[in-house]
C-alpha positions in Angstrom: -24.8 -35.9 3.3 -28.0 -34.8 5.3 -29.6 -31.4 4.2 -29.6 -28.9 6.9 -31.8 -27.2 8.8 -31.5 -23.7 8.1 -32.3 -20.8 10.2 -32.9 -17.0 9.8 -32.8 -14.6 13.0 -33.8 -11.1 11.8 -32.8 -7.7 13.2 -34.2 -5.9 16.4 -36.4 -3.5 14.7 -37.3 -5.5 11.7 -39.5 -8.6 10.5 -38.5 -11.9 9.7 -39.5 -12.0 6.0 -38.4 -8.6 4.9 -35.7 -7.9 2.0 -33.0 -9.9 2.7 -34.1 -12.8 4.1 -36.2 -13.4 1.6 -33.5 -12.8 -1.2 -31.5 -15.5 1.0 -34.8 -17.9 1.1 -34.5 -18.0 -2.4 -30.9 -18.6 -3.0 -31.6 -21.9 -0.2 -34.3 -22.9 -1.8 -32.4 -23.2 -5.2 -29.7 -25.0 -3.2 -32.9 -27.2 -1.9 -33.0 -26.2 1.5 -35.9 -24.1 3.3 -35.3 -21.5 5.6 -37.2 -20.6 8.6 -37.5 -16.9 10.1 -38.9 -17.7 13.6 -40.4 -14.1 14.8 -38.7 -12.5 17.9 -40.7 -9.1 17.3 -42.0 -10.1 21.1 -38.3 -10.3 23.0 -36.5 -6.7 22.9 -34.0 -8.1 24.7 -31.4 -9.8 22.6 -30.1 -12.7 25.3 -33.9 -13.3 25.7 -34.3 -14.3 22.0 -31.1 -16.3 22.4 -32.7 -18.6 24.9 -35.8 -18.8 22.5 -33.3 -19.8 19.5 -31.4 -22.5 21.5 -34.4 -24.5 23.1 -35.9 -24.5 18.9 -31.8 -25.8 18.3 -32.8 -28.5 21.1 -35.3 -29.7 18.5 -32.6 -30.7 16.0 -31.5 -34.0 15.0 -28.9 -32.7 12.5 -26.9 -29.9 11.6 -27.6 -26.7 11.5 -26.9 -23.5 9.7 -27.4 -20.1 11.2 -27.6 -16.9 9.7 -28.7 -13.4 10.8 -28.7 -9.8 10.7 -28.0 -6.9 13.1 -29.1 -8.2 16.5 -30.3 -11.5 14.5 -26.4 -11.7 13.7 -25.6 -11.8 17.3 -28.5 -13.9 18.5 -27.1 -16.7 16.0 -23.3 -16.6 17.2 -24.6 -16.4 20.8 -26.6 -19.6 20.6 -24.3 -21.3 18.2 -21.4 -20.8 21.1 -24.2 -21.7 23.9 -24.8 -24.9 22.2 -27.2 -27.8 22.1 -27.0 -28.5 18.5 -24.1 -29.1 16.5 -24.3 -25.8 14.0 -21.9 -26.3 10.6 -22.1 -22.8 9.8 -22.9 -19.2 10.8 -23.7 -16.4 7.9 -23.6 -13.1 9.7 -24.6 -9.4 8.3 -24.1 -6.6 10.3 -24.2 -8.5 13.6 -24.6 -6.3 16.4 -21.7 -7.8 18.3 -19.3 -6.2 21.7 -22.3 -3.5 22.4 -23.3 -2.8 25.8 -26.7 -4.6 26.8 -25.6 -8.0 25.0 -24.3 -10.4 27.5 -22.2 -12.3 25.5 -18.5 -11.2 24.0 -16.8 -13.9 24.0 -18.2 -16.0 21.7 -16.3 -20.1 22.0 -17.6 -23.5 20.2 -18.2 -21.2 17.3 -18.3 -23.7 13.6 -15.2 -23.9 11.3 -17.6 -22.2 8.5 -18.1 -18.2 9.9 -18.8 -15.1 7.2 -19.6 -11.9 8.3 -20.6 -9.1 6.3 -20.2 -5.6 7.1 -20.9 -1.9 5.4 -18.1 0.4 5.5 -20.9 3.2 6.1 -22.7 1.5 9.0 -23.9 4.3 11.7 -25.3 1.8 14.1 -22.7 -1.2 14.9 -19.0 0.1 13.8 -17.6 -2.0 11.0 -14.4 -2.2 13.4 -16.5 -4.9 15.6 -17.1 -7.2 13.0 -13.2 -6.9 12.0 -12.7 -8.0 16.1 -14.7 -10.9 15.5 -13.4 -11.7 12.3 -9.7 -11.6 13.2 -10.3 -13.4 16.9 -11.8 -16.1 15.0 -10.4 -16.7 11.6 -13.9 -16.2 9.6 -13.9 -14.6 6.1 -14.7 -10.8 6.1 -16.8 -9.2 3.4 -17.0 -5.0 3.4 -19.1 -3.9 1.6 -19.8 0.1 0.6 -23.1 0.3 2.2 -24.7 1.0 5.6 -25.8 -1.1 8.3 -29.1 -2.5 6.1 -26.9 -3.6 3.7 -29.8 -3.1 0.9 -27.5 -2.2 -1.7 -25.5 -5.1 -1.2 -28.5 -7.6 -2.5 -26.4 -8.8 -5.3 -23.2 -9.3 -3.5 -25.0 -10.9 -0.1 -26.6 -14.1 -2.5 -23.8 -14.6 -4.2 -22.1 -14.7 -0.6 -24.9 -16.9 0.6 -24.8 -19.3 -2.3 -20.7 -19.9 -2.2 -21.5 -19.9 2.2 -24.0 -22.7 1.4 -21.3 -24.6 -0.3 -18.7 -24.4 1.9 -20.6 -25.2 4.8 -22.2 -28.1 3.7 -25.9 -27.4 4.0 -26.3 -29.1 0.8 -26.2 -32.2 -0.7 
């Protein structure tokens, strides 16, 4: 099986090598993929950076795997549903899904392989909108006792990655 191209799209207000995606890097890398963290700093709007993450999907000639974080989270499910490329798999934390100023929230074409991760204690995107998505589409459901960063969740999120990784087949 082909290796994957694998794709990180981090949160509004944050960078695209900060804590967690680079304690995801590392977990691909052992798998032997390499992730990329294309910077969106310069799109505030969240449908604009999902235009910029389909037309780099248009550069694919394999699969894909998605993951992301807050409004990164919903940038990924939003292009993965939009299409070109054919995307295996979707590793979501926190993702700022059914808030007003997103355009999309009804999210179709999604892959077979969906995790989300969620904090119990998250103050900015209610946990119960990740639980929408989950049950509406049948992906697995990690809640975690932490807050909308998820930071104290390091351990748990890579060993979540890893077992994603393998399931979704990004690895040979």
């Amino acid at each position: 099986m082909e290796h994957a191209r694998l794709i990180w799209c981090h949160g509004s207000l944050s960078r695209p090598w900060g804590g967690k995606s680079t304690a995801l890097a590392a977990v691909a890398e052992k798998a032997g993929l390499a992730m990329e963290g294309p910077d969106f700093r310069d799109l505030d709007d969240p449908d604009q950076r999902v235009e910029r993450l389909r037309e780099m999907l248009g550069d694919s000639d394999g699969p894909v795997l998605l993951a992301g974080s807050s409004m990164g989270g919903y940038v990924a499910a939003a292009a993965a549903s939009a299409g070109p490329a054919e995307v295996r798999g979707l590793f979501l934390l926190a993702p700022a899904f059914y808030l007003s100023g997103y355009a999309v929230h009804d999210f179709s074409r999604l892959p077979k392989t969906v995790e989300v991760v969620h904090g119990w204690d998250d103050d900015e995107v209610p946990p119960e909108n990740s639980i929408r998505f989950a049950r509406f589409h049948g992906a697995r459901l990690h809640l975690l006792p932490d807050g909308h960063r998820l930071l104290a969740s390091l351990d748990d999120l890579t060993g979540l990655f890893a077992r994603f990784l393998a399931r979704a087949g990004g690895v040979q």
